[in-house]
TORPA-441026 format. One record per residue: residue number from 1; chain; x, y, z of N, C-alpha, C, O, CB in turn. Coordinates in Angstrom, 3 decimals, decimal comma. Glycine has a CB too. Layout:
N
+-----+-------+----------+----------+----------+----------+----------+----------+----------+----------+----------+----------+----------+----------+----------+----------+----------+
:   n : chain :      nxx :      nyy :      nzz :     caxx :     cayy :     cazz :      cxx :      cyy :      czz :      oxx :      oyy :      ozz :     cbxx :     cbyy :     cbzz :
+-----+-------+----------+----------+----------+----------+----------+----------+----------+----------+----------+----------+----------+----------+----------+----------+----------+
: NUM :     A :        X :        Y :        Z :        X :        Y :        Z :        X :        Y :        Z :        X :        Y :        Z :        X :        Y :        Z :
...
+-----+-------+----------+----------+----------+----------+----------+----------+----------+----------+----------+----------+----------+----------+----------+----------+----------+
***
This chain:
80
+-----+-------+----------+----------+----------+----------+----------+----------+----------+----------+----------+----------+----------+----------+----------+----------+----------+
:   n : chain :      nxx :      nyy :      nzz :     caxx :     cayy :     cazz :      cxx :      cyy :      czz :      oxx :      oyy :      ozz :     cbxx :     cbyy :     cbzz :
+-----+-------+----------+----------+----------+----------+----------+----------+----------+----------+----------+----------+----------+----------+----------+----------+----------+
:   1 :     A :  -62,548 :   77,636 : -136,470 :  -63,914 :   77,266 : -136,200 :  -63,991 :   75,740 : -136,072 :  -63,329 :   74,893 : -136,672 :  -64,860 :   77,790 : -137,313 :
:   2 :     A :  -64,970 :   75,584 : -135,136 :  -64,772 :   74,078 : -134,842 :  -66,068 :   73,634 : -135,738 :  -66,926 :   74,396 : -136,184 :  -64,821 :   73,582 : -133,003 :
:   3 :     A :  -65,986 :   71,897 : -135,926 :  -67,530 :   71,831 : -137,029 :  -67,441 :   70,102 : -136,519 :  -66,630 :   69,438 : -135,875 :  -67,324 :   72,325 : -139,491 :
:   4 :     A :  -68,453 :   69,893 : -137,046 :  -69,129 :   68,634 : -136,968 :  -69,920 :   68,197 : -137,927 :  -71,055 :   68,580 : -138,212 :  -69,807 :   68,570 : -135,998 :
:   5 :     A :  -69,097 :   67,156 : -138,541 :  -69,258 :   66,424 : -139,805 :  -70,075 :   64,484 : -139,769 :  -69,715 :   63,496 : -139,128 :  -67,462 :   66,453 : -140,376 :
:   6 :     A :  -70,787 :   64,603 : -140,382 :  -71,390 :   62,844 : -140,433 :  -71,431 :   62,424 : -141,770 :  -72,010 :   62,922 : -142,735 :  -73,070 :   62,541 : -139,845 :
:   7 :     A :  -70,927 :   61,715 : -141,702 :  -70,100 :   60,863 : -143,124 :  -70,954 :   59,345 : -143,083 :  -70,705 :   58,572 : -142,158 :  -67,890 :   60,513 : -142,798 :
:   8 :     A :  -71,790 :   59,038 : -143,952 :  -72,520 :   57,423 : -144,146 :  -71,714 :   57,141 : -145,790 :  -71,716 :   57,867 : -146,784 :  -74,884 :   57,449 : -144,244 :
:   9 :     A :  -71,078 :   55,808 : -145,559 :  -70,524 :   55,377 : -146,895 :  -71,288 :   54,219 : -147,030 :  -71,593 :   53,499 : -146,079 :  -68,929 :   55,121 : -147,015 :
:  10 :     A :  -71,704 :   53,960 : -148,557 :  -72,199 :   52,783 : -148,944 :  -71,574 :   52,260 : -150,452 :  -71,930 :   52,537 : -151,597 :  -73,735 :   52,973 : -148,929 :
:  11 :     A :  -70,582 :   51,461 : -149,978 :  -69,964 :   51,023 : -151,205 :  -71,012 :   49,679 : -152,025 :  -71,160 :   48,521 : -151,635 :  -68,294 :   50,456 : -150,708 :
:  12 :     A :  -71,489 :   50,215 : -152,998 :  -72,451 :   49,548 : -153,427 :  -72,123 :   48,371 : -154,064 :  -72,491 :   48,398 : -155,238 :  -73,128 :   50,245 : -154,114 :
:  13 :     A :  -71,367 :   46,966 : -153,625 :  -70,977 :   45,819 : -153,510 :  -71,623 :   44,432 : -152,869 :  -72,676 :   44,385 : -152,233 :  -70,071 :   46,107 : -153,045 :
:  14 :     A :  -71,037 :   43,679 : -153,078 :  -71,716 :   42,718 : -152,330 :  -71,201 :   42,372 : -150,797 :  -71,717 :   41,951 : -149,762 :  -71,674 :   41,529 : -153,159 :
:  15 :     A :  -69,407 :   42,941 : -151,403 :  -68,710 :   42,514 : -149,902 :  -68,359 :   44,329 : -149,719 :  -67,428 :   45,012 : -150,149 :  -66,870 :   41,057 : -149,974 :
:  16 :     A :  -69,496 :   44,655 : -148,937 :  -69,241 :   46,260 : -148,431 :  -68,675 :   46,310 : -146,943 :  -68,273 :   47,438 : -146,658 :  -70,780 :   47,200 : -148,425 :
:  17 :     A :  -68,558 :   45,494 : -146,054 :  -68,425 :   46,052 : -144,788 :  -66,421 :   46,060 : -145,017 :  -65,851 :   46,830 : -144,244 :  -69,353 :   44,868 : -143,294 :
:  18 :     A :  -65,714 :   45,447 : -145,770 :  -64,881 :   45,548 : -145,407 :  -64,008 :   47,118 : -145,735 :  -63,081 :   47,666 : -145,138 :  -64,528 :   44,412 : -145,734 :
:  19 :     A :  -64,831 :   47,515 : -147,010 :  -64,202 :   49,057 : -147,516 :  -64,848 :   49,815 : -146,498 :  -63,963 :   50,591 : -146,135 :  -64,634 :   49,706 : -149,214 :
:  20 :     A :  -65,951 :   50,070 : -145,766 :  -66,228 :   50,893 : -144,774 :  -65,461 :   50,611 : -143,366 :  -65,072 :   51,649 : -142,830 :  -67,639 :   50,842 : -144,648 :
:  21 :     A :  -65,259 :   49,783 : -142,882 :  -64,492 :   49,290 : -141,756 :  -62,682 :   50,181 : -142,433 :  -61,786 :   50,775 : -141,835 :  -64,646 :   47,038 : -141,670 :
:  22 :     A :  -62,843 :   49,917 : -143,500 :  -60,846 :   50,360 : -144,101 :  -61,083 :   52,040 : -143,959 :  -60,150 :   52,640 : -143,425 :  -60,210 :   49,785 : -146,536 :
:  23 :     A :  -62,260 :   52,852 : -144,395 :  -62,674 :   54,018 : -144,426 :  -62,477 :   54,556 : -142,875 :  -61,564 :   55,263 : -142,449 :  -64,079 :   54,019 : -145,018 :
:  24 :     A :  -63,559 :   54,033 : -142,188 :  -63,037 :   54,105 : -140,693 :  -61,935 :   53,926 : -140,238 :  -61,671 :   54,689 : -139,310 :  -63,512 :   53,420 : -139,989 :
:  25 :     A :  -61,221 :   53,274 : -140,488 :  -59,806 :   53,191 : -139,710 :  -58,906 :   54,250 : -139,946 :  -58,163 :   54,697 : -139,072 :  -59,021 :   51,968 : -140,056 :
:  26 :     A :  -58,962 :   54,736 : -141,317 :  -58,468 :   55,549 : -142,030 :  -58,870 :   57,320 : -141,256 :  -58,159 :   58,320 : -141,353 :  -59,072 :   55,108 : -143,555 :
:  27 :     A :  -59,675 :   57,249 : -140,820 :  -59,957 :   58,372 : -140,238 :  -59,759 :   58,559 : -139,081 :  -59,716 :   59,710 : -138,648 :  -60,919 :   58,652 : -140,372 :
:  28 :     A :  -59,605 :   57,603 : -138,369 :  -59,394 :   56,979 : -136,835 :  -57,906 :   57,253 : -136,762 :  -57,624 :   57,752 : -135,672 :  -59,807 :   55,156 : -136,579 :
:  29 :     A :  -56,885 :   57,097 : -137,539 :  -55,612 :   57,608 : -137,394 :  -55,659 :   58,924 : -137,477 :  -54,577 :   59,362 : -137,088 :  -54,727 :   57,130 : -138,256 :
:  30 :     A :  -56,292 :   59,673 : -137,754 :  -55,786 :   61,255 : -137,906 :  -56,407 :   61,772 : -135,974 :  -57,516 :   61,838 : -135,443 :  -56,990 :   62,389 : -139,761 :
:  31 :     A :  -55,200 :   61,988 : -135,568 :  -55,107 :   62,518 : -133,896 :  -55,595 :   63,293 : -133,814 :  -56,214 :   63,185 : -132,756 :  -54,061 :   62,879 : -133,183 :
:  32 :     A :  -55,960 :   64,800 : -134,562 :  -56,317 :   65,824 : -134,223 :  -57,766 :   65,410 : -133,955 :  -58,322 :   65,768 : -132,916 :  -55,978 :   66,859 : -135,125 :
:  33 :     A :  -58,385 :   64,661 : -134,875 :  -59,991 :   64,839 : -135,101 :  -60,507 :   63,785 : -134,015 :  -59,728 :   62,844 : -133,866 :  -60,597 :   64,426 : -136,856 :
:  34 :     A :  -61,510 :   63,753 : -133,330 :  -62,666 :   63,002 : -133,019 :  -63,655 :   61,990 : -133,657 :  -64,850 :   62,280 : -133,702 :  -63,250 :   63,731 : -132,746 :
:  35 :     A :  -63,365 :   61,244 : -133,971 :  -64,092 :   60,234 : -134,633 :  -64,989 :   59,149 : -134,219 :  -64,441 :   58,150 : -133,753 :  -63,357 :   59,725 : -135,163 :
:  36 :     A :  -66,069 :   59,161 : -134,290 :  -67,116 :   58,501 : -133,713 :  -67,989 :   57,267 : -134,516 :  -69,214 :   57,341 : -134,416 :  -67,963 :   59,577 : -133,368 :
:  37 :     A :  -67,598 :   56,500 : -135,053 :  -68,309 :   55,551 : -135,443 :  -69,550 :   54,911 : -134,935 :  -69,597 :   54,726 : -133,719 :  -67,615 :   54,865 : -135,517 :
:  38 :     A :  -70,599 :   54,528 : -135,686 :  -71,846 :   53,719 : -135,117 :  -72,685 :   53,321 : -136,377 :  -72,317 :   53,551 : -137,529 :  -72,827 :   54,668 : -134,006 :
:  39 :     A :  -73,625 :   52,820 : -136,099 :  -74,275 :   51,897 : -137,198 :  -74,817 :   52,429 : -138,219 :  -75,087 :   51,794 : -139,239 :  -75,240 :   51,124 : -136,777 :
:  40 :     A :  -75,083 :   53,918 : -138,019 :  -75,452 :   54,336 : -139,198 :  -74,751 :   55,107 : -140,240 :  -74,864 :   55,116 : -141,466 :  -76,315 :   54,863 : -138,967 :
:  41 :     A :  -73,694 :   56,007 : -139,093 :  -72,941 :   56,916 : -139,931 :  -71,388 :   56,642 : -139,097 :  -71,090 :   55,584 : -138,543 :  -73,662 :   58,704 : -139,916 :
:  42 :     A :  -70,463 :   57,949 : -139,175 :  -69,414 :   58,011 : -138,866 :  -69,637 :   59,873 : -138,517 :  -70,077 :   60,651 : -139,363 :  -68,376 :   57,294 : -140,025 :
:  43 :     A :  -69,218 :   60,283 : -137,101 :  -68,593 :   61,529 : -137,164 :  -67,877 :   62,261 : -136,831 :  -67,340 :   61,941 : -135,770 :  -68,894 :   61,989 : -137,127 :
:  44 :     A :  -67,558 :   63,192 : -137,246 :  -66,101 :   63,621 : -137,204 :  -66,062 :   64,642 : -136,453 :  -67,074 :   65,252 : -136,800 :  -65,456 :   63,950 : -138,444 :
:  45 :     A :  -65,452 :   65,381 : -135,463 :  -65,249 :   66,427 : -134,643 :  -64,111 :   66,704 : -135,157 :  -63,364 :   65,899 : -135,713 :  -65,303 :   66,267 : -133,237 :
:  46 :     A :  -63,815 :   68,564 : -134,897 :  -62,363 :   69,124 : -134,595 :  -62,719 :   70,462 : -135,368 :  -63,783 :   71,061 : -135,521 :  -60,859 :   68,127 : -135,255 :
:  47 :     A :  -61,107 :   70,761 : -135,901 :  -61,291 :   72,171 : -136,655 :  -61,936 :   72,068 : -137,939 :  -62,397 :   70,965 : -138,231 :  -59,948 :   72,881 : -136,931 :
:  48 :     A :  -62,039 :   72,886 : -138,647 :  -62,851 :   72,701 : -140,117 :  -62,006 :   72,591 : -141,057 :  -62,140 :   71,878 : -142,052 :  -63,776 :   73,826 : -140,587 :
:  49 :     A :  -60,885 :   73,442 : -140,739 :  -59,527 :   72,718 : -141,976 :  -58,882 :   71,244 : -141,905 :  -58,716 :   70,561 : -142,916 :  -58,011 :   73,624 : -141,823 :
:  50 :     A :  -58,513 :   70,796 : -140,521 :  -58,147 :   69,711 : -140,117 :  -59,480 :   68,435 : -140,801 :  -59,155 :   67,487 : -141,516 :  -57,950 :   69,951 : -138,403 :
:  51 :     A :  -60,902 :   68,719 : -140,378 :  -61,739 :   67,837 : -140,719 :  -62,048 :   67,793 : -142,360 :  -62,351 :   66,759 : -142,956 :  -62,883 :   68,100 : -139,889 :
:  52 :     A :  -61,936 :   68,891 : -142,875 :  -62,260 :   68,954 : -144,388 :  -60,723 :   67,479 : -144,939 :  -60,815 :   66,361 : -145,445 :  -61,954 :   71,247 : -145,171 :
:  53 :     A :  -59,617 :   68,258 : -144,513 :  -58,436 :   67,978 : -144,886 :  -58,692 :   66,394 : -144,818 :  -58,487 :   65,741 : -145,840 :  -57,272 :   68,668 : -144,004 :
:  54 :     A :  -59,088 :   65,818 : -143,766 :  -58,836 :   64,100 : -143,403 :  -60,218 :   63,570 : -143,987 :  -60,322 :   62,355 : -144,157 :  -58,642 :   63,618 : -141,420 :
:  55 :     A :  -61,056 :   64,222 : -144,235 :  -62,137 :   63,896 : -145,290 :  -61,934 :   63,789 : -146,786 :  -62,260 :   62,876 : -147,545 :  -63,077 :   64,836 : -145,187 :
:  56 :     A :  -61,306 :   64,961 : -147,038 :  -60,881 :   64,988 : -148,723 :  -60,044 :   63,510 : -148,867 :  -60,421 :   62,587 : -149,589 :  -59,639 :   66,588 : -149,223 :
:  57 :     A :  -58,863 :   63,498 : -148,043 :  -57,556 :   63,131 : -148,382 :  -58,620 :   61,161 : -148,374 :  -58,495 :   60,368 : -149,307 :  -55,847 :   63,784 : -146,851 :
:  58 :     A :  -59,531 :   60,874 : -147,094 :  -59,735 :   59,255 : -147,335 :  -60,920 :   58,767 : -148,226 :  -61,177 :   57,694 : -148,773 :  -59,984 :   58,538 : -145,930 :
:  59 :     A :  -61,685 :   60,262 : -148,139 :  -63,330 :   60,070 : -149,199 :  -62,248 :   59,530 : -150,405 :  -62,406 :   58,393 : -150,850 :  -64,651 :   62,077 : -149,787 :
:  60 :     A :  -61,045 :   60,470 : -150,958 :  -60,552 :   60,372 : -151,980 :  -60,029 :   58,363 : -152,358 :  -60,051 :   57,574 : -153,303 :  -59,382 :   61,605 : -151,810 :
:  61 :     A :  -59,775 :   58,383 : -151,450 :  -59,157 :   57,049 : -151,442 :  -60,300 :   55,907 : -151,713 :  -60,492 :   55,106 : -152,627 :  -58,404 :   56,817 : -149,990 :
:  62 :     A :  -60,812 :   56,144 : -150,769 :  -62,539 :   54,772 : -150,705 :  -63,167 :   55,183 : -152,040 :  -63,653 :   54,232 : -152,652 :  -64,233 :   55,138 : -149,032 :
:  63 :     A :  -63,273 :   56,423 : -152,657 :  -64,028 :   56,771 : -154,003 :  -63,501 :   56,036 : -155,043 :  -64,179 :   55,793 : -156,041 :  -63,955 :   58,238 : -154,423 :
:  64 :     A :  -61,810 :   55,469 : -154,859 :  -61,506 :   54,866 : -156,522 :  -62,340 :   53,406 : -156,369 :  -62,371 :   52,574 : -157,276 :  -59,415 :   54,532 : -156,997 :
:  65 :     A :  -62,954 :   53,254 : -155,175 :  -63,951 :   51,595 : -155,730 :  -64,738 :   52,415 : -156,450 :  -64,942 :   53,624 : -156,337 :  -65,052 :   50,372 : -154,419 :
:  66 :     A :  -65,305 :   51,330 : -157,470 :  -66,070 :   51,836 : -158,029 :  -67,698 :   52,008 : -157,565 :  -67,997 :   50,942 : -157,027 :  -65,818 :   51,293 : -158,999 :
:  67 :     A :  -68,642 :   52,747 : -157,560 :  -69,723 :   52,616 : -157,313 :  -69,971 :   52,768 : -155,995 :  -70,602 :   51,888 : -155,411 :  -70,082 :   51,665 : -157,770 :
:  68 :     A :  -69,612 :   53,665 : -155,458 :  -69,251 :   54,457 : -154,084 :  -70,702 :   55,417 : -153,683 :  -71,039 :   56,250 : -154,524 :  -67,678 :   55,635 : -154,393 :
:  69 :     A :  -71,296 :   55,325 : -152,780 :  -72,046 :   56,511 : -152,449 :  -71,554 :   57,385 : -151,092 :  -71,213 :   56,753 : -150,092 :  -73,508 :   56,025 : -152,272 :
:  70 :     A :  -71,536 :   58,360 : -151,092 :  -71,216 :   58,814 : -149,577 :  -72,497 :   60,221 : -149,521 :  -72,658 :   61,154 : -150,307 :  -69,114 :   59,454 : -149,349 :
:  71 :     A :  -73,003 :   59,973 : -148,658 :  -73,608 :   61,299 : -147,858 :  -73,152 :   61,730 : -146,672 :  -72,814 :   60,944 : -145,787 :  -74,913 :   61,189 : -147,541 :
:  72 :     A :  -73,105 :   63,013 : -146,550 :  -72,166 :   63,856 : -145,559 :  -72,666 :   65,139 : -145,205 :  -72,595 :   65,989 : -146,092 :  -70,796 :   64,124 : -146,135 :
:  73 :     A :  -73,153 :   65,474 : -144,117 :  -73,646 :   66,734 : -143,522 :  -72,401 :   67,209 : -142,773 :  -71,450 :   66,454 : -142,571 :  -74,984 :   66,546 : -142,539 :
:  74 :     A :  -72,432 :   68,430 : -142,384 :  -71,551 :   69,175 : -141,932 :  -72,341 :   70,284 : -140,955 :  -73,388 :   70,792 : -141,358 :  -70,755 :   69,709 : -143,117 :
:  75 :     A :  -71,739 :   70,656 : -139,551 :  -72,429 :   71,931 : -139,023 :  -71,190 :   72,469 : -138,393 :  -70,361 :   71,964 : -137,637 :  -73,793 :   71,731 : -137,926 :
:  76 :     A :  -71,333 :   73,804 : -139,007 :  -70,830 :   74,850 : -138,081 :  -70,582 :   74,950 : -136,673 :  -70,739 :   76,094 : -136,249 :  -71,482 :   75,670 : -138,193 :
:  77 :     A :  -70,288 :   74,210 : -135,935 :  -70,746 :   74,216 : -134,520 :  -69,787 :   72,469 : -134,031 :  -69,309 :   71,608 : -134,770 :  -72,966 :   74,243 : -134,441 :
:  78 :     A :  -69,830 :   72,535 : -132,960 :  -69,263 :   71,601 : -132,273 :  -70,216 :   70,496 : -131,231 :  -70,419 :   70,811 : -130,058 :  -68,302 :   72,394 : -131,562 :
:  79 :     A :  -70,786 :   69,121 : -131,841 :  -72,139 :   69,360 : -130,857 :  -71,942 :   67,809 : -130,513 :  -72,827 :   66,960 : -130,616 :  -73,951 :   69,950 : -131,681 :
:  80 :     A :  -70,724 :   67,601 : -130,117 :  -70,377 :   66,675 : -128,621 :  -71,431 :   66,718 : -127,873 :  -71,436 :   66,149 : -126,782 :  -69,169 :   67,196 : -127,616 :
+-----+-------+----------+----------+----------+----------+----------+----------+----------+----------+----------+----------+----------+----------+----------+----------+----------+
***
């Protein structure tokens, strides 16, 4: 099943753009997925295992700053 995911990170810091810019990049290497960056959010196209998978594996990473927020919707559906 294909899905479509939007990921907004707000590392609650003073110097935030550089852990979201590292977040993005980080997702931007994984080939399978579609990744779409813009000013408000980030989103992710592809399969739902592949997108869960490259979500878990960098949310995990950007989460050890401390004081991390992320909101993240997800749809069933593919909506390029």
């Amino acid at each position: 099943m294909r899905i479509s995911a939007e990921i907004s990170y707000y590392p609650l810091h003073e110097e935030f753009i550089p852990p979201i810019k590292d977040f993005i990049d980080r997702l931007l290497r994984h080939d399978e997925l579609e990744v779409r960056p813009n000013t408000m959010s980030t989103q992710v196209f592809g399969e739902f295992a592949d997108v869960m998978d490259a979500i878990r594996e960098e949310l995990e990473k950007s989460a050890a700053l401390p004081h991390s927020v992320f909101v993240m919707k997800i749809v069933n559906a593919d909506l390029r």
